[in-house]
C-alpha positions in Angstrom: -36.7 33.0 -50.3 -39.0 32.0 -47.3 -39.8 28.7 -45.8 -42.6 27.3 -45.5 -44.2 26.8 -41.7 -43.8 22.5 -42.9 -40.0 23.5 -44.0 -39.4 25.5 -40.6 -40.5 22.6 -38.8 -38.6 19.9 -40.2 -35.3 22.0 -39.8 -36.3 22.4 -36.0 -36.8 19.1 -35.3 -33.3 18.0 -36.8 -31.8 20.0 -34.0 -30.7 17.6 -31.5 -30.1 19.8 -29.0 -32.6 21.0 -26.9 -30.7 24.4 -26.0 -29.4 25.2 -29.6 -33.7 24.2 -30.7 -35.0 26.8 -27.9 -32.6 29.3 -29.1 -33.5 28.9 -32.6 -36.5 29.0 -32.0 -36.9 31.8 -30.4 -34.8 33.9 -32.9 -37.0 32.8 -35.1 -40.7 33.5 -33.2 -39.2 37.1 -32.7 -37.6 37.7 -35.6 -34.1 37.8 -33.7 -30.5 38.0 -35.1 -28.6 35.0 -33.9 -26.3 37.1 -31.6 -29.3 38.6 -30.0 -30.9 35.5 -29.4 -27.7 34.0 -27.2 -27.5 37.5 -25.5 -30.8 37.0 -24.0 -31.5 36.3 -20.2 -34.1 35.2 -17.9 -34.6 39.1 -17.2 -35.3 39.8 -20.7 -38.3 38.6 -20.3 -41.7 39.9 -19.3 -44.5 37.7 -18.5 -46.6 40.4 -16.4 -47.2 42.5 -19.9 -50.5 42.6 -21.8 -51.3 39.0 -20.5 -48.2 37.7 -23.3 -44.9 37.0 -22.8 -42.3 40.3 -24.0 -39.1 40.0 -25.1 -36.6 43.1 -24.2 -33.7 43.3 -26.9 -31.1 45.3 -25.8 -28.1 44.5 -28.0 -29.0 45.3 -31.8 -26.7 46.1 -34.6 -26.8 49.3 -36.4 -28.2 49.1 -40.1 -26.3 51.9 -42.5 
């Protein structure tokens, strides 16, 4: 089942916090597990790249 973009947006902006939004929201933009999401630094990202911002994800479970 898939959201809609209207359905992401509502569930967003029930977030109160502003730390727990940016870090589901970013999981979300780049298709992130949770646990990489809150592993992520400052240094993890690349804004010098291809005139876009890159995310480097360095801790990724293994699928079997």
């Amino acid at each position: 089942m898939a959201l809609s973009p209207k359905e992401v947006a509502h569930f967003l902006e029930a977030i109160p916090s502003v730390k727990h939004r940016a870090v589901l929201m970013t999981a979300y933009a780049a298709g992130l597990r949770i646990s990489e999401a809150t592993r992520l630094t400052v240094s993890d990202i690349d804004s010098q790249c291809c005139n876009s911002l890159l995310l480097l994800v360095v801790f990724t479970e293994t699928l079997m």
